[in-house]
N, C-alpha and C positions, 0 to 999 in steps of 0.2 A: 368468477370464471369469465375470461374474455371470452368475444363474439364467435371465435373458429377455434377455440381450445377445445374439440373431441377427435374422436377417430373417424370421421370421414361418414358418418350417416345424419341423415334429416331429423328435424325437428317439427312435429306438427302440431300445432294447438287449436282445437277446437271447444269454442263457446257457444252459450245462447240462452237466451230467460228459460227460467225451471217453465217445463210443459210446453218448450219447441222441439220435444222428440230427441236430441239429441242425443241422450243414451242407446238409444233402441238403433239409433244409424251406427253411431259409432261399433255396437256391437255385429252386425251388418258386415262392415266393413272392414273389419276383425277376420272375418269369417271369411270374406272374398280376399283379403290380401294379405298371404302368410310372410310377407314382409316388416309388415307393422305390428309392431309390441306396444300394448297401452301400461304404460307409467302408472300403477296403482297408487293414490294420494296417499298422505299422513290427515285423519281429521280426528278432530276431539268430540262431533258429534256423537250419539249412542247410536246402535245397527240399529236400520230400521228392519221391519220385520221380512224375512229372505235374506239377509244380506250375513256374507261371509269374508268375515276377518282377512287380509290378505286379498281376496279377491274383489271385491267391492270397493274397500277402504284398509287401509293400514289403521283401525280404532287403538287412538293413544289416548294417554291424559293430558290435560293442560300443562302439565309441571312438564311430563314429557315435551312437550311442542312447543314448551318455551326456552326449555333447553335446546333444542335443537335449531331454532333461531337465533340463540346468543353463540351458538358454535357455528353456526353460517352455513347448515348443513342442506339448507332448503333451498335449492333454485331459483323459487317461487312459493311465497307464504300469503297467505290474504283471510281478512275477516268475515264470516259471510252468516247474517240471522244471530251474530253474538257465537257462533263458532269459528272454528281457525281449520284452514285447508293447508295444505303443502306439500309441493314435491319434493323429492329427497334429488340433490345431484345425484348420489352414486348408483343409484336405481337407474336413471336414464341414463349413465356412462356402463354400465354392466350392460346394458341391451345393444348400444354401439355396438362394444366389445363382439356380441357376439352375431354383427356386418346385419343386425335391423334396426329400420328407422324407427323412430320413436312418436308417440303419440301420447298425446296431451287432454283432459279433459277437464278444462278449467274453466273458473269466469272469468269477466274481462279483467279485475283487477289485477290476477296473475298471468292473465296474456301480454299485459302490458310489461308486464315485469319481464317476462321471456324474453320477451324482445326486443328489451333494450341489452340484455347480457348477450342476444342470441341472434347477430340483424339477420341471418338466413331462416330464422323460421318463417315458416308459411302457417299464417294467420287463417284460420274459417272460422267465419261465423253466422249459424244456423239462426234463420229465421221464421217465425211463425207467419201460419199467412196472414192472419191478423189482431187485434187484440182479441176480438171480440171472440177468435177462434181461441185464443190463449185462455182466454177465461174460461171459455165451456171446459179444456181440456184440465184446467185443472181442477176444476170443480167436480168432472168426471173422476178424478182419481179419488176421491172421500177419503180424502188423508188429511185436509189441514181447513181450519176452520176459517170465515166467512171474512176477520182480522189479517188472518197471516194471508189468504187468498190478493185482500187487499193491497197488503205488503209488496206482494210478490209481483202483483201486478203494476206498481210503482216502480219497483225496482227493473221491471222488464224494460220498460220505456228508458230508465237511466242506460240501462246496457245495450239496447237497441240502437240508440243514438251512436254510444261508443262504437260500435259495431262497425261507423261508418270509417273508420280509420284500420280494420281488416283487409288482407288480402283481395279475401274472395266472400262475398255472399253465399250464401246458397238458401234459398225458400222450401219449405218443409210442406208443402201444401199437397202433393201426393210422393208417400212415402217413394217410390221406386225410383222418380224421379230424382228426388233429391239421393236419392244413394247411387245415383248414377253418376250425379255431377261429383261428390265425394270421390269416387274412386279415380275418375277424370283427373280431380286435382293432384289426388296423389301419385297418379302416373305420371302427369305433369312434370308435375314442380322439379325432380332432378334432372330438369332436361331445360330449365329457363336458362337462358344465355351464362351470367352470372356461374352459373353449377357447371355451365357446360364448356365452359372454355377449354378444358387438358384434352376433351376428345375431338376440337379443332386444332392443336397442338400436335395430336398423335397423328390426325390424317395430316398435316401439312410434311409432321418428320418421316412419313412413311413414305408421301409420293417424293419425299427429297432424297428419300436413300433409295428408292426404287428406278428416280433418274438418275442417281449414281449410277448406279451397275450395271443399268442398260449402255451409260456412255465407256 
């Protein structure tokens, strides 16, 4: 899919290492902006506990999800802890369709991908305030052991770095805050020069017909 092949709404992708909150804003910001529809992924992980088929995750198999990459059905597919994430195109062209912008809740490997099919998305990416706060946060969840913790915290630093080729930062270091700048962006972004050129177009054709008729 080329870079402007949809119907005329935004593209948003939002990343950041597991345990920079980023689900908890995103949902946030769901909430405060009935414009934006979040892209439910394709993953081959199993639910963890709470999590609803459809709403959390599209939960497929591998054989599923490999199919669906050799049919090119994924916008965006990336490996991530030895499972496989993806978004489906027709899921985000069905939300267009119906005039909302779409939202993205990816790591960086699939931001990158976005963005090179898609050069108008607008990149975030959420930051912890620091490692050391990333670590307590996740070891507060007592969900993954002292290894994967390890993992996770390597992998932060790889995505962090990436990070610096985003849009927009945004720091997570008090939640309100950072949902503040979230929503900033996305009121933003359809208004950057770029998006906004046809509404400098319409006022130049409006005050050209409007000195018509006066003269």
């Amino acid at each position: 899919m080329s870079s402007d092949a949809h119907s005329g709404g935004e593209l948003f992708v939002i990343a950041g290492p597991s345990g920079s909150g980023k689900t908890s804003l995103i949902a946030a910001l769901l909430e405060r902006h009935s414009g934006l529809a979040l892209s439910v992924s394709d993953t081959t992980r199993p639910p963890r506990a709470g999590e609803i088929d459809g709403e959390h995750y599209h939960f497929i198999s591998e054989d599923e999800f490999r199919a669906g990459v050799a049919e090119g059905v994924y916008l965006e597919h990336a490996s991530v802890f030895g499972r496989f994430y993806g978004t489906r195109r027709d899921r985000v062209e069905a939300m267009w369709k119906t005039g909302r912008d779409v939202l993205l809740e990816i790591d960086v490997q699939g931001a990158e991908q976005v963005r090179r099919a898609h050069r108008q998305t607008c990149a975030i990416f959420i930051l912890p305030p620091s490692l050391e706060e990333l670590e307590k946060r996740l070891r507060g969840r007592g969900s993954d052991s002292d290894d994967v913790i390890t993992r996770r915290l390597g992998e932060a630093r790889r995505e962090i770095a990436v990070g610096r080729r985003f849009d927009w930062l945004v720091p997570n270091d008090r939640f309100d805050d950072a949902l503040a700048d979230l929503l900033a962006v996305v009121r933003a972004w359809p208004r950057r020069n770029s998006a906004g050129q046809p509404l400098i177009e319409e006022l130049l054709d409006a005050r050209g017909n409007n000195s018509t008729m006066k003269d």
